[in-house]
C-alpha positions in Angstrom: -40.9 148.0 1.4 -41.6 144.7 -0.9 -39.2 144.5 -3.4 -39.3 143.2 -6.6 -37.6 139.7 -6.3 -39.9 139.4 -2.6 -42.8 140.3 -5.0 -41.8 137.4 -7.4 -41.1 134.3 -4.7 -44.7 135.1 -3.2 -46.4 135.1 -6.9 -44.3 131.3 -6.9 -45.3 130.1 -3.8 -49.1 130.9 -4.5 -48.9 129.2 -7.6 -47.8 126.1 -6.3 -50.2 126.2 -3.1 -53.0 126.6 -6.3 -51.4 123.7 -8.0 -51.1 121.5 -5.0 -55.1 122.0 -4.2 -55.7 121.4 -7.7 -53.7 117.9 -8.0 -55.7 116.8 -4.7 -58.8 117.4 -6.5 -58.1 115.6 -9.1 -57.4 112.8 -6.8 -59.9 113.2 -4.9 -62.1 113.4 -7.7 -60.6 109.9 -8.3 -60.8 108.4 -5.0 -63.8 109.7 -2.8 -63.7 107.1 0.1 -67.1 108.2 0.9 -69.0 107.0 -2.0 -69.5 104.0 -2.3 -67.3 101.4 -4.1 -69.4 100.2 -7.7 -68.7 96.6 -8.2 -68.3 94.8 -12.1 -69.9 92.2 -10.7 -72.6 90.7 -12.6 -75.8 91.6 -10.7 -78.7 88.1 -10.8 -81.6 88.2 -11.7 -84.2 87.2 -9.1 -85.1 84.4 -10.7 -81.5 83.1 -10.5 -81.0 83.8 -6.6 -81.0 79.7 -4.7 -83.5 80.1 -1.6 -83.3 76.3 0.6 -86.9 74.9 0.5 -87.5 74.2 4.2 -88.2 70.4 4.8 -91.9 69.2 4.1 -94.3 69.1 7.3 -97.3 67.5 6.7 -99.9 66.1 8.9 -100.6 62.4 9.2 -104.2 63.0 7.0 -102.5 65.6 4.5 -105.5 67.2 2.1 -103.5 67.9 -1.1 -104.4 69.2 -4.0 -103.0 68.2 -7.0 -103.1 70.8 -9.9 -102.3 70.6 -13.5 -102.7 69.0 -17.2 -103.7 65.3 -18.8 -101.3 63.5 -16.9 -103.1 64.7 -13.3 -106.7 64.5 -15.1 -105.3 60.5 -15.6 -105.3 60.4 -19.3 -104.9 57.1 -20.7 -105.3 55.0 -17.3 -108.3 52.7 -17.8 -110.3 55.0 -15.7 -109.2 58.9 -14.8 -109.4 57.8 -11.5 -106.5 54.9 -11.6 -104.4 58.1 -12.5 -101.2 58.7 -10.4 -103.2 61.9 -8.6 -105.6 59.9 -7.3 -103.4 57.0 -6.3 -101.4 59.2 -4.5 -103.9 59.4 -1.9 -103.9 56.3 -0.9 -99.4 56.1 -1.0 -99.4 59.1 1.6 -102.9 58.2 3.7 -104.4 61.4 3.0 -106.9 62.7 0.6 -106.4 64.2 -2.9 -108.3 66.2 -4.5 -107.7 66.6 -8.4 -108.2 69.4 -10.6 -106.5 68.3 -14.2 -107.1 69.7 -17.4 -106.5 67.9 -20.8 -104.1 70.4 -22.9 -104.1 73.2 -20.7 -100.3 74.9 -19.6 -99.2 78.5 -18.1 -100.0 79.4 -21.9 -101.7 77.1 -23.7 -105.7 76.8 -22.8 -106.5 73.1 -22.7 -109.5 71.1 -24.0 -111.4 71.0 -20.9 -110.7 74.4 -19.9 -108.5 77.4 -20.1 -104.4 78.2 -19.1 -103.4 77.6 -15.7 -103.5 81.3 -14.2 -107.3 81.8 -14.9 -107.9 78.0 -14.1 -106.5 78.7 -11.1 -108.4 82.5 -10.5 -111.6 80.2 -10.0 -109.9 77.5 -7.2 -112.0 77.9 -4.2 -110.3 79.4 -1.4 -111.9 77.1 1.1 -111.1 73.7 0.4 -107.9 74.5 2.6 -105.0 72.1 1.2 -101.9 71.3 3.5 -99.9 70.8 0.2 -100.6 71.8 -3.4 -98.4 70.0 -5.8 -98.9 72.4 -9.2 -97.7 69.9 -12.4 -97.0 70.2 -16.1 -96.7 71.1 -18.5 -95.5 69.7 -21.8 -98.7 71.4 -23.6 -96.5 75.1 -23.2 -93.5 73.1 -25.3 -94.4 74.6 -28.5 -95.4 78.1 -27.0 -92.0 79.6 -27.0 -90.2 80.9 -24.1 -91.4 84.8 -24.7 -94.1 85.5 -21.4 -93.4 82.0 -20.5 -91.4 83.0 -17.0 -94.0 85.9 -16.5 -96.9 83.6 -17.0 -95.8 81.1 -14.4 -95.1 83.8 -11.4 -98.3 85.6 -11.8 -99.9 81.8 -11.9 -98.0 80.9 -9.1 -98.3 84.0 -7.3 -102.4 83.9 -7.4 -101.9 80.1 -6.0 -100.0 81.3 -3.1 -102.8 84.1 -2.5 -105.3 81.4 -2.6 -103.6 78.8 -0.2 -101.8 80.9 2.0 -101.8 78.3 4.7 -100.7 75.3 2.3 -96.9 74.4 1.2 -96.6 74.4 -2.5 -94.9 71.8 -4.5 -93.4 72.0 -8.1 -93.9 68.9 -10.0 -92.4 69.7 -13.4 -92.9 68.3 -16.7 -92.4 64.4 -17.6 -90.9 63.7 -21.0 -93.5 62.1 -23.1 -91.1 61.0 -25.5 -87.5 60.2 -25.8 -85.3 61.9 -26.3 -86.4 64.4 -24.3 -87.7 67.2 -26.7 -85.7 70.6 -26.6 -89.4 72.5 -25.4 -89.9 70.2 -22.6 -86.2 71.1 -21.0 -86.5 74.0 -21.7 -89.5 74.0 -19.6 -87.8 72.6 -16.7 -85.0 74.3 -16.7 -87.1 77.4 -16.3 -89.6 76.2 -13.8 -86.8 75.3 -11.6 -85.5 78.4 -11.2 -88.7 80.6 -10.8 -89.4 77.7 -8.2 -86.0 78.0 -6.8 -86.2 82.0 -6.4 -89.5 81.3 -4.1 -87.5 78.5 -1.9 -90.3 76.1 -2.9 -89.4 72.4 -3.7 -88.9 71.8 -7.2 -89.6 67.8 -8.2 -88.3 66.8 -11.6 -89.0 63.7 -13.7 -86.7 65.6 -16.0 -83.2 65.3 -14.0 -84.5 62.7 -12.0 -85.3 60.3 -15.3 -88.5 58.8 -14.1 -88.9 57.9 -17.5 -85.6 56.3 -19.3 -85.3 53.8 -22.6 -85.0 51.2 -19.7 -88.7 51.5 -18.6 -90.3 53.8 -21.2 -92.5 50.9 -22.5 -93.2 50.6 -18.9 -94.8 53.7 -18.6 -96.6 54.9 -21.7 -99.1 53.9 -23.5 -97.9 54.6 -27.0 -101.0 53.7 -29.4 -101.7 56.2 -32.0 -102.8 59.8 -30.6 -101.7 58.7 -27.2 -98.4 58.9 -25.4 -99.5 59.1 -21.9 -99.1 57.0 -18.7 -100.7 53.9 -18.9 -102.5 52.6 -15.4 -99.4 50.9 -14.7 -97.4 54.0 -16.1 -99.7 56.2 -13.2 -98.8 54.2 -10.4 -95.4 54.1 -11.5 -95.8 57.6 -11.6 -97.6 58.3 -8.0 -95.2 56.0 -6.4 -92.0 58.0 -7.5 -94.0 61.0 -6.0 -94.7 59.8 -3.0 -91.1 58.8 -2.2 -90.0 62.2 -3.7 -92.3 64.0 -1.5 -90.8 61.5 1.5 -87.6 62.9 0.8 -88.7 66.3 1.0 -89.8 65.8 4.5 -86.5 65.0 5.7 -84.3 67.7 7.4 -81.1 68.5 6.1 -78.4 66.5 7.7 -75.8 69.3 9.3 -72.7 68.6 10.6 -71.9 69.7 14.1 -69.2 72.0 14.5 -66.4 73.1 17.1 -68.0 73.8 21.0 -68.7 77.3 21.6 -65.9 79.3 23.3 -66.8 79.5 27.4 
């Protein structure tokens, strides 16, 4: 026979089995070691992930093509061809072949021709480059930054179609004036890292001051209207390139470690 108190102590000891299941759902609920853990960390954006350009290997001829605005068409050199694309050649023993448009940018259609992506839509495919350096551009300072980063990939992303055998080089924008205007770094900081994102080289005039107070006078022509590289300014110009591009074809020095366990 169940009594009454027998009755009672089995309606308490279900209640606290209930309550014990219930307090290890709720931690449970809490802690559930088999989903995965969410971190607060910030995730990066893809243009902001580092990829290490591997080291320039060119042959001892290199075909280059050199792409971009006034400065590679060889504005203000006493002939277009004195201009540091063309001189180039002769710095790296190889041959150049030059495809600059006066005004033109990733945005801004040039004087000559249009913006860089549909410029570059009508490259042919079988001149075969071992490098493409892609320059410029100060013409995109004034532009704003709005479609600016999305303009450049799908620009650079139709060059890499094109030249899928060739390295490609990022030579950014060169400061026309001094100071440096707020466009033009801007454009430079952004270029380097789109071009950074890909694990292609980045060069920059920028960081690098090619141009300074020091040798400014040097370099550009400043009449009225002007403000390019002068002839002297060019070679100037394709001699800093040449020994930028040197540098890029020197492997990382890496320091040995300890011997491998036997």
């Amino acid at each position: 026979m169940i009594t009454p108190a027998r009755r009672r102590r089995a309606r308490i000891a279900a209640f606290t089995g209930a309550l014990a299941l219930a307090v290890t759902g709720i931690v449970l609920g809490a802690w559930r070691p088999w989903v995965p853990a969410v971190s607060d960390a910030p995730v990066l954006a893809a243009e902001d992930v580092v990829i290490a350009p591997a080291p320039l290997a060119l042959p001892e001829h290199p075909r280059v093509l050199v792409f971009g605005d006034s400065w590679t068409y060889g504005s203000a050199a006493s002939a277009p061809t004195l201009g540091y694309a063309y001189v180039l050649a002769e710095l790296i023993d190889g041959e150049t072949i030059v495809d600059g448009v006066r005004g033109s940018g990733y945005l801004k259609p040039g004087i000559d021709g249009p913006a860089y992506g549909e410029r570059i839509a009508s490259l042919e495919a079988d001149i075969e480059p071992d490098l493409v350096i892609v320059q410029g551009s100060i013409n995109d300072r004034a532009q704003g930054a709005v479609g600016y980063r999305e303009a450049v990939t799908a620009a650079w992303d139709a060059l890499a179609a094109t030249y899928p055998g060739a390295t490609i080089v990022v030579l950014g924008p060169a400061p026309h004036v001094l100071p440096v205007e707020a466009g033009t770094d801007r454009i430079d900081r952004d270029l380097t890292a789109l071009a950074e994102a890909r694990g292609w080289a980045y060069i920059s005039p920028v960081a690098d001051d090619w141009i300074t107070e020091a040798n400014y006078l040097d370099v550009i022509a400043v009449d009225p209207g002007n403000r390019h590289p002068s002839t002297e300014g060019h070679r100037y110009l394709a001699e800093k390139l040449a020994a930028a591009l040197a540098d890029l074809s020197v492997a990382p020095v890496t320091e040995a470690g300890p011997p491998a366990p036997q």
